[in-house]
TORKOL-4160 file (C-alpha; in steps of 0.2 Angstrom, whole numbers, padded with zeros to 4 digits, m for minus):
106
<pt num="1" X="m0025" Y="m0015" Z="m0033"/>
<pt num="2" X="m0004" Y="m0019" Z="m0030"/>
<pt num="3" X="m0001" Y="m0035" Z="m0031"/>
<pt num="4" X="0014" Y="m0041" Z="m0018"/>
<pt num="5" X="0025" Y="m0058" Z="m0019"/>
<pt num="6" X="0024" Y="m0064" Z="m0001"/>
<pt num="7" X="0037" Y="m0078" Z="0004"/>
<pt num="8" X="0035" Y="m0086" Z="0020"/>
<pt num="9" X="0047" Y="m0099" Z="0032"/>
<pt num="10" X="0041" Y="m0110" Z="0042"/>
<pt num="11" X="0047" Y="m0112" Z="0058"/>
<pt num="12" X="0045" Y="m0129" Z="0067"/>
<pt num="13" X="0027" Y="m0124" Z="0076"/>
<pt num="14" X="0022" Y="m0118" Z="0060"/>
<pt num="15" X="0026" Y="m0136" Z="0054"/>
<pt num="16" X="0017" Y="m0145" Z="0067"/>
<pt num="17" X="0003" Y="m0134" Z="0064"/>
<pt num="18" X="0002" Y="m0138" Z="0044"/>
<pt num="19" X="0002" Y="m0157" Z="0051"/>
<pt num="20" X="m0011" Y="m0156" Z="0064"/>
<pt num="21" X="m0021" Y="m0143" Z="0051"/>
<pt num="22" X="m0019" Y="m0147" Z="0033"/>
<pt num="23" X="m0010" Y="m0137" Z="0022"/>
<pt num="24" X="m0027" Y="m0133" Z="0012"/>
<pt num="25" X="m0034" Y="m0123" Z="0032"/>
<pt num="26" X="m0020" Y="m0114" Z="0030"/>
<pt num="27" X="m0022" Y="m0105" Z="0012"/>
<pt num="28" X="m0040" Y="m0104" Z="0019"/>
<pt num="29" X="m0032" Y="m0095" Z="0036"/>
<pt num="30" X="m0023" Y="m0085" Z="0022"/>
<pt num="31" X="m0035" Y="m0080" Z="0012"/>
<pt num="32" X="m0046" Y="m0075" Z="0026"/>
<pt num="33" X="m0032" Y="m0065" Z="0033"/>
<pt num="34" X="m0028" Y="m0056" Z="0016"/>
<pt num="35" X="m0048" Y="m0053" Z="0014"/>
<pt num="36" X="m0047" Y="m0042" Z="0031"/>
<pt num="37" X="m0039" Y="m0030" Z="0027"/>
<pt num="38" X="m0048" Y="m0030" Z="0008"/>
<pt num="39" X="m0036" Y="m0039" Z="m0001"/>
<pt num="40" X="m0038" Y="m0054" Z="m0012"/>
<pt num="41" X="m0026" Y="m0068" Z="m0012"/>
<pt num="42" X="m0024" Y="m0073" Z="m0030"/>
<pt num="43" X="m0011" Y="m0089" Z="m0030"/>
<pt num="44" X="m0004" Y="m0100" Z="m0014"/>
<pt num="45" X="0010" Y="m0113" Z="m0016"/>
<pt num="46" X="0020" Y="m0124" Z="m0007"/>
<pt num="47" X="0037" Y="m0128" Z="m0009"/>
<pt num="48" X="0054" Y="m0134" Z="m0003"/>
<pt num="49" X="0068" Y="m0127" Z="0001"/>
<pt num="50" X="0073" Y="m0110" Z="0013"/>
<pt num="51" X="0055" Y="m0104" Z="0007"/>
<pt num="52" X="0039" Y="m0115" Z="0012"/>
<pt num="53" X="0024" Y="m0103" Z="0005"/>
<pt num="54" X="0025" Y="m0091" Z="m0012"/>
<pt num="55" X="0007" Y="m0082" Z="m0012"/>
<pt num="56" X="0003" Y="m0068" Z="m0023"/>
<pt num="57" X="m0009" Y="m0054" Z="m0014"/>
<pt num="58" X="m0018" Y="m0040" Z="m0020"/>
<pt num="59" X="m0017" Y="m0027" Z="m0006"/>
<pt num="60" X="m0029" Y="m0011" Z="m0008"/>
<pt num="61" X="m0012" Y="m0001" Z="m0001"/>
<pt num="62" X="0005" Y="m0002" Z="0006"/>
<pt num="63" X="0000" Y="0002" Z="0023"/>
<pt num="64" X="m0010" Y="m0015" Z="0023"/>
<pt num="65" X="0004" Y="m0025" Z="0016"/>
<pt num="66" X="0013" Y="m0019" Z="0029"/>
<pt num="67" X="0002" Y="m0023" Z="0041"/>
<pt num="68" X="0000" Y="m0040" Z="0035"/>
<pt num="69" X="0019" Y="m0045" Z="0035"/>
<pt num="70" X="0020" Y="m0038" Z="0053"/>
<pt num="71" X="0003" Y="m0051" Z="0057"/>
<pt num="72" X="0014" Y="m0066" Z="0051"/>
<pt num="73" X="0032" Y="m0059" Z="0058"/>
<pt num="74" X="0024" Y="m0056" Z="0074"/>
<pt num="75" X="0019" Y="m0073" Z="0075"/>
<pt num="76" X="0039" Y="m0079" Z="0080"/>
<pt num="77" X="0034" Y="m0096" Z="0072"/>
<pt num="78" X="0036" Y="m0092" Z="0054"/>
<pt num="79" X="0045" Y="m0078" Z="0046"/>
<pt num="80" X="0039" Y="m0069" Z="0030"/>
<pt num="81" X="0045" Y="m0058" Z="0016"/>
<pt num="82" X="0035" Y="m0045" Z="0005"/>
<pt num="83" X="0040" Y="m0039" Z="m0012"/>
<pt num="84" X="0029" Y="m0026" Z="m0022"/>
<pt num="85" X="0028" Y="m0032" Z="m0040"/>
<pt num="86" X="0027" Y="m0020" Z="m0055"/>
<pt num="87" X="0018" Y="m0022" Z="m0070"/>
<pt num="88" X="0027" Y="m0019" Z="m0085"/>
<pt num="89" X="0017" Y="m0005" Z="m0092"/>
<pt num="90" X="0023" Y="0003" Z="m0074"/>
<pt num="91" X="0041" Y="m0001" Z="m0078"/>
<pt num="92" X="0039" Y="0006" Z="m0097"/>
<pt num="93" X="0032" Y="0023" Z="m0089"/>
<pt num="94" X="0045" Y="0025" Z="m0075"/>
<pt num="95" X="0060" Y="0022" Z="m0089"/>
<pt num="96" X="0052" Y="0035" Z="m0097"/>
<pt num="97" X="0052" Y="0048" Z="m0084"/>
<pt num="98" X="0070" Y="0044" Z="m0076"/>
<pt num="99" X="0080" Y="0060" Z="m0073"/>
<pt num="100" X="0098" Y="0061" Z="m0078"/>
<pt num="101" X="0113" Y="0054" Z="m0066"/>
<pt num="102" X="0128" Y="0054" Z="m0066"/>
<pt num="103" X="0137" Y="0043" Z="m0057"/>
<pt num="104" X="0152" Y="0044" Z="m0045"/>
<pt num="105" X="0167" Y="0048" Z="m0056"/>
<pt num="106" X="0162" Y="0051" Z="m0070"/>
């Protein structure tokens, strides 16, 4: 299954709502989230700074991240960003099968 980094901002409703809640219901709301649509989430951490939440997601297809980063953008209270991770065995096969290129000017 890929696996996606998924960085999320809080915006100050989302704060509020991690007060009033807990920030333990809201991996929970995460997980559940991530479970509809037949993923798994697999880590879920807080920090500081311009990024408040780093999970990582196993997502059966791309379509379904997709459509979980448009559940949480949708939102307006928090803002998220979704990166596909590659294993390195993936990385090894793609340098293999790189075409030639040849860049401008030369």
């Amino acid at each position: 299954m890929p696996k996606y980094l998924f960085q999320v901002s809080y915006g100050a409703e989302a704060v509020k709502g991690v007060i009033r809640e807990g920030a333990t219901a809201r991996r929970e709301a995460a997980a559940k989230l991530i479970e509809s649509v037949g993923g798994k989430l697999e880590a879920f951490y807080y920090a500081y700074g311009e990024v408040d939440v780093y999970s990582i997601v196993d997502v059966p297809d791309e379509v379904k991240a997709v459509a979980l980063s448009m559940a949480v953008n949708q939102t307006g209270v928090m803002s998220g960003r979704l990166t596909p991770l590659i294993l390195p065995e993936t990385l090894d096969a793609a340098a293999k099968a790189t075409p030639p290129f040849r860049p401008p000017g030369q």
